[in-house]
Structure formats: C-alpha cells, structure tokens
N, C-alpha and C positions, 0 to 999 in steps of 0.2 A: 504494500500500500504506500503511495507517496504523499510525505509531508509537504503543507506549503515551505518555499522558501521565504528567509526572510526578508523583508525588502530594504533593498542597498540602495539609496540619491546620494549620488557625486558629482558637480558640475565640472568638477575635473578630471572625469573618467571621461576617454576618450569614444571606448565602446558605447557607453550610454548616451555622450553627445549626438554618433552617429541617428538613435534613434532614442529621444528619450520618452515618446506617448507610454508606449508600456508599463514603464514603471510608477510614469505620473497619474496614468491612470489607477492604478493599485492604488497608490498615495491617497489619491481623493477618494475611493471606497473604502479602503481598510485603515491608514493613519493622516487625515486633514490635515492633523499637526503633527509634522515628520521632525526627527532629531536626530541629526547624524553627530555620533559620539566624536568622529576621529578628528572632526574640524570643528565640533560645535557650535551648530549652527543649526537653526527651526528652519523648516521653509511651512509655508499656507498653498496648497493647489488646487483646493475652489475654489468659482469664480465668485461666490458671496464673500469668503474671505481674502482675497484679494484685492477683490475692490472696495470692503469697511477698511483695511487697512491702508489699502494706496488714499485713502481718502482723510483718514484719522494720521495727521502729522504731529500730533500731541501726544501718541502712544506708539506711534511707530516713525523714529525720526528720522531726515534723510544728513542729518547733520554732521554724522559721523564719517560717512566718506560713501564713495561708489563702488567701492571693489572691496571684497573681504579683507584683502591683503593692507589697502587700505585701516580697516577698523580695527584690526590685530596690531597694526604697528602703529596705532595711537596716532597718524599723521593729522596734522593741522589741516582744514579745508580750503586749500588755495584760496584768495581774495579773488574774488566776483565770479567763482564756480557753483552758480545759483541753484544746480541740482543737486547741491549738497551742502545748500542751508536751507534752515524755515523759516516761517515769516517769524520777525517783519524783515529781516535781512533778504531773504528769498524772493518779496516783493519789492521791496528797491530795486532790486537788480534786475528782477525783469521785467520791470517798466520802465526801465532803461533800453534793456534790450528790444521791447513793443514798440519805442520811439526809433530805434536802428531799424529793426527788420519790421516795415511797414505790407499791409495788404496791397498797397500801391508799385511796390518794391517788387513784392512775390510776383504779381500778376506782367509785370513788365518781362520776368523771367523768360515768359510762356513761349516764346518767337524764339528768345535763345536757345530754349532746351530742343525747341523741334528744329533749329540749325547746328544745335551740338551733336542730337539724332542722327541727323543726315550726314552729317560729316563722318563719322564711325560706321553708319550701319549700310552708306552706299557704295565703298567700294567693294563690301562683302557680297554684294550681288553678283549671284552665276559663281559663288565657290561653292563647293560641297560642302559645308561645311564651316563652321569658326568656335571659339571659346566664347559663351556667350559671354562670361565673366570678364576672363584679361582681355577682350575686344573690346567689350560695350559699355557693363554695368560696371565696370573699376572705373570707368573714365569718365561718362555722365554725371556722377553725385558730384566729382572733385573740380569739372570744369562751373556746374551751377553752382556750388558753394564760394568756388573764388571771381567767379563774376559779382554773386552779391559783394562779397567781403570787399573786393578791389586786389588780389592776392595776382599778379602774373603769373602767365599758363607756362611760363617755361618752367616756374618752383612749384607747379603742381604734383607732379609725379612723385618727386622725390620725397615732400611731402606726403602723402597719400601712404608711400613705402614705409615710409618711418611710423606713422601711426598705425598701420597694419599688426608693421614686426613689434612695436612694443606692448599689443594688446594679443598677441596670440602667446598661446601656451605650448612650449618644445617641449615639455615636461608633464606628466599627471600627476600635477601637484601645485599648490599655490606658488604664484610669482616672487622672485626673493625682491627683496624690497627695495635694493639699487636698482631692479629694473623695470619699475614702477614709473610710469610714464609722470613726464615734466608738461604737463600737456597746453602751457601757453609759451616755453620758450623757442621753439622754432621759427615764432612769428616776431621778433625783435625786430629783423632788420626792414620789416615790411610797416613797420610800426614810426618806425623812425623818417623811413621815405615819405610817406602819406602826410607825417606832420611837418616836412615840407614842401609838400606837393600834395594839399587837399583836393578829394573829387567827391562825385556823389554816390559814396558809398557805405557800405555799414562801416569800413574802420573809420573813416572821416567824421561821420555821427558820435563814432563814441567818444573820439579825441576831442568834441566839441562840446560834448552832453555835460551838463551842471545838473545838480538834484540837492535834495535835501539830506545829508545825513540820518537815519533813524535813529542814531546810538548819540550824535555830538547835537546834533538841530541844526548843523551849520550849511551853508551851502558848498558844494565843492563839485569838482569836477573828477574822474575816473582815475585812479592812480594806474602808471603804465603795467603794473602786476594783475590787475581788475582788467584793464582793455586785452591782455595777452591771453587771458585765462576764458574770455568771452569768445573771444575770435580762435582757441585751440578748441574750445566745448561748444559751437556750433561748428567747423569744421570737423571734427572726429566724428559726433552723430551724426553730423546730417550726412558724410560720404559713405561711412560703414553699415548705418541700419537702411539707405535706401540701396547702395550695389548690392545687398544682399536682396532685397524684397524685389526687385527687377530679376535678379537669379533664380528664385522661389517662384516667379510669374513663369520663365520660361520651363523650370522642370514640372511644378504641377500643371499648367496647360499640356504640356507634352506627354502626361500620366493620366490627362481626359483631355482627350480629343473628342471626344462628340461635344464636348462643353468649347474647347477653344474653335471647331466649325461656325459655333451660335455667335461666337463672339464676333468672328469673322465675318460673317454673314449680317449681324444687326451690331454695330459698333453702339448703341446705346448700351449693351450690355457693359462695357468696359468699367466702368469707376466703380459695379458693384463686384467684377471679377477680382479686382487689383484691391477691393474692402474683403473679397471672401478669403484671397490669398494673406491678407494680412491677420487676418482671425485665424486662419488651418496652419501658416508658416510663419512666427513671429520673429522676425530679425532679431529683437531685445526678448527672450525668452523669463530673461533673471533681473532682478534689482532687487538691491538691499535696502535693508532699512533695520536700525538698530531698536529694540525696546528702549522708551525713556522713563517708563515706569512699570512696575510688575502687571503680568497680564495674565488671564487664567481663560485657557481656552483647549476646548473637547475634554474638561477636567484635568489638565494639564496644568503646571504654574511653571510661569517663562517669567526669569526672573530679571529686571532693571541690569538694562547691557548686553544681552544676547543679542546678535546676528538674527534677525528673519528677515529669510529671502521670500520674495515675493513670486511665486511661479506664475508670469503671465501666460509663458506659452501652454503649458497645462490650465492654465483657469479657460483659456479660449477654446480647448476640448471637452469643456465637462459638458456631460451630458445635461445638467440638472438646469444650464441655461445655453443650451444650443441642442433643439433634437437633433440627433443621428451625428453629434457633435464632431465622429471622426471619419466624416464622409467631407468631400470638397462639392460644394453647390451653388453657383455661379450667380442661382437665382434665390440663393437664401434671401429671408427678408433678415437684416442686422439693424437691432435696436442700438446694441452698442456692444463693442467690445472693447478688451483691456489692453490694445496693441499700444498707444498710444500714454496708458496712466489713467488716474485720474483726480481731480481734485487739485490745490495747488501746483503738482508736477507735472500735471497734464504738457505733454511734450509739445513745445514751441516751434518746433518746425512740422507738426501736422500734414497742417496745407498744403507745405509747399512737398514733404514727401508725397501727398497724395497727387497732386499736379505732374512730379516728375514720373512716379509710376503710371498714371494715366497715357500720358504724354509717349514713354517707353512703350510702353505697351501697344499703341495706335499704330506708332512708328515702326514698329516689329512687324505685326499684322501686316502693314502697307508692302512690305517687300517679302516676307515671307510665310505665308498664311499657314506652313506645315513646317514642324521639326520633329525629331527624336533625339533624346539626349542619351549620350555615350559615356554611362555611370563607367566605366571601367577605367577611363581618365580624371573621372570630378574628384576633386579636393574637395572636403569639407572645411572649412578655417574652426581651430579651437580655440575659443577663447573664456574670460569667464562669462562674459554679458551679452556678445553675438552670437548670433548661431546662423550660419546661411555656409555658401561656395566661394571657394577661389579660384578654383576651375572646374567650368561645368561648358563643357563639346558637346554642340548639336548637330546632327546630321541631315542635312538639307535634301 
C-alpha cells in the first residue's frame, strides 16, 4: 500500500521550478499554510489568502526587502525602492513616480513598440524558424523601457545582460549576499548626462521632481540614490516580467492551437488571450513579505519576523476562484486576478505590460499565424521571483 509523500516547496529547486502547479496544488488542498523548515519561510497558495495579504501591508510588510536573501541579511531598503516600503514612505515615492510615468507617456509608446515589433520580427520572415526569446521578447521590454526612461539603445543590451545574470540562480540555493544585485548603480552615468542635457523623459522628470518630505515636512527634490534606485526598479521589472509573458504567449498558444486559430481569425480576442496567459503563466510567481506582527492562520501561529511568501502563480490556479482553474481559456471571463498584486503594491507598470503584450502578440499573428515550439532547446531562467524562458525555438 502507498503512503502519501510528504510535501516538499523550494523556490530554489530547480526541478520544481520546471513545473511547480503540482505541488502548489497539494499546498492549497492539504497545507494553505506551508512551512519549509530548511529556509524558514511560510508561503499562503490560495487565492483568498493571497490576496487578504497582498492587501493587509500592516501584517504582512513589504519593508523588509524583495528577495529572501535580502531579509536574512538584515539589508537596508535602498532609498526610493518603493516596492519595499509602506506607506506613507511607499506613497511618496510613487506619486513621484505617477508624475514621471504619465498615461500620456504610456500611450505615446504604442507606435514605438509596433516599430520596435517590426524591426525584430521582419527580417524573421521566410526563416524556418527563430528563438522566440533571444530574437524578440529579450529585446522588446529593454528597447520600450529605455525609450521611456531616455537610456540609449547602444547601453541597452548590456544592460539587460547584467540584470539577467545577477537575478538568476547557478546554484539551488539562496544567492550569497555579495551577489545580490546593486540595482540602481549601473544607471550613474546616464544620470549625470541627462542633468546636463534635459529631454522629455522619465529621468529628466525625476531630476526635476520637488515633493514634500513625509518624515522632515520639508520640501526637496530626489537624492541621486532615490532617482538611480527608481530608474534600476522600473527597468529590471518592467524588461524581465514582460520578455517572459510574450515567451509564455508564444509557448501556451502553440500548446492550443485551436484557441490561437480564434485569435487569429477574430483579433478582438487578443487582450483577453495575453489577460488569460497572465493568470495560467505568471512571470512574478513569488513575493515576499515579512510578518510585522504575530499572525494565526489555519490554526497555525506565525510568529513577528517570519518570511511569507506570497504564491501568486498558485493563487491564479486555485480552483476555488477560477473553474477548471488548470485549463488555459482564451474566453475565460476574469474578474481579476493576482498577476499584477494588489492593494498598495499593485504593480505600476500594469498598463503598459499589458499594451506591450497586446501589441507583441498582434505583431506575431500578423507575420506568423502558426508555430510549434522546440522544448528540447528552451531554457527555462531560474531565478527566485521570475519564472518564464530564455530560450524558447519555434518552428515555423
């Protein structure tokens, strides 16, 4: 007769990265509230406790850092890395950030991305074939992200490379702490140009932005650590969680095809395709968030200072608020889901993720209404908070 086994979550297990619905699905049936002894750390994987906690910034703080490795080694929260403070500090900064990156701003994007499209995706016309990844969706986020910012396309790539290497995991094991990314200093010298050669662009905005202190009353303007740490924390999200959801569009279309024909055929379907894929494949799977006071949950006591990780990508499989929750369906109706946060950290580049995936998405169709991809070459990137491709070949 066989025993259940017991259940094992490690966001640093490489196996389980591959696939991790399985085990999150046990999670949310058998332990809601999971405790992994060897790293000690809770995670929540319904989508009701998910979202009371992405919600509750009072009991579940983001202040403590982004990465485990982070809260382990007691590091201070960069100055103006607003996804890892609360209010009122959390609000300052990103009403800072709402006066740089304007709806008027996003929406001017829209020309460029479907000319950054065309640029990447037409000489591929009449090959057999490309990486959808290192062709397309590595090069789309970085070129929209440094048009906003004002960053030149020559220091894009390398750029791009560097934030890659110091968020992936060579090891299955947490990151040692020297290699913990610096994530506003590679922008220095771009910081310095700009303040002598203003344009109209998000670093220009910030170099000029005046506010009110919440801590002093006083008025002041961005110190160069706050403008470096703003322009490294919308450049690293916004290029790594959307190259991965344009990778995710191309492998799950090409694992239903009778759903990417629909698309093909009625293009209205699109912005609910690229919302279903962000609910079935979550680029940000994991965020942290530390207890700031003792919490008691499934009769459990999680004691002031423990690590809970938040399972987005398991809360967007529960069954309990998605029927057939581990099916992909183009035409689901979505009230809402968790890809994005919610609550104060509700993720600020939303819109413009969902524009550029929209946008990707049209563009692909237009030249290549059919692929298959060729698992036996994809790369999956390990890291602790992304989960998507670095290389994923399609067969035309």
């Amino acid at each position: 007769m066989s025993t259940a086994t017991e259940i094992y979550y490690d966001p640093y297990d490489f196996d389980i990265d591959q696939d991790p619905y399985p085990v999150w699905k046990r999670m949310r049936a058998e332990q809601p509230l999971y405790y992994n002894e060897r790293y000690d750390f809770y995670a929540l994987s319904r989508y009701a406790d998910v979202e009371a906690a992405s919600v509750d910034w009072q009991s579940y703080t983001s202040a403590k850092g982004i990465l485990m490795e982070m809260v382990k080694a007691g590091l201070p929260t960069p100055p103006g890395l607003f996804i890892a403070e609360d209010p009122p500090e959390h609000d300052m900064h990103r009403l800072i950030l709402s006066r740089a990156v304007t709806p008027r701003r996003v929406q001017v994007l829209e020309e460029r991305i479907r000319e950054l499209c065309a640029e990447y995706l037409d000489p591929l016309v009449g090959s057999g074939g490309f990486d959808l990844v290192q062709d397309f969706a590595g090069h789309l986020p970085m070129r929209v992200i440094g048009a906003l910012v004002g960053i030149p396309d020559e220091y894009l790539l390398s750029l791009r490379d560097k934030v890659e290497e110091s968020a992936r995991l060579t090891e299955e094991k947490p990151q040692e702490e020297q290699r913990l990314p610096s994530i506003g200093a590679p922008y220095a010298p771009f910081l310095e140009f700009r303040r002598a050669n203003p344009a109209d662009d998000f670093l220009t905005t910030l170099i000029q932005a005046r506010f009110t202190d919440v801590f002093t009353g006083e008025e002041r303007g961005l110190s160069d650590a706050e403008i470096l740490n703003y322009v490294g924390m919308l450049y690293a999200a916004g290029v790594e969680t959307t190259a991965r959801l344009i990778g995710w569009l191309g492998k799950v279309l090409a694992e239903h095809p009778d759903q990417r024909a629909q698309v093909v055929a009625d293009r209205s379907l699109v912005p609910n395709a690229v919302e279903e894929t962000l609910r079935y494949e979550v680029p940000s799977p994991i965020q942290i968030r530390v207890a700031a006071k003792p919490v008691e949950l499934y009769g459990q006591h999680v004691e002031e200072g423990k690590i809970v990780t938040l399972l987005t990508g398991s809360a967007n499989r529960d069954e309990r608020a998605f029927p057939d929750a581990g099916t992909f369906d183009i035409h689901r109706k979505i009230d809402a889901h968790l890809t994005f946060g919610k609550g104060v950290h509700y993720c600020f580049g939303a819109a413009l993720a969902r524009i550029e995936g929209r946008i990707a998405l049209e563009e692909i169709l237009n030249r290549f209404p059919r692929w298959d991809v060729d698992l036996s070459g994809a790369e999956l990137i390990h890291t602790a908070t992304i989960r998507g491709y670095h290389r994923l070949p399609v067969v035309l």
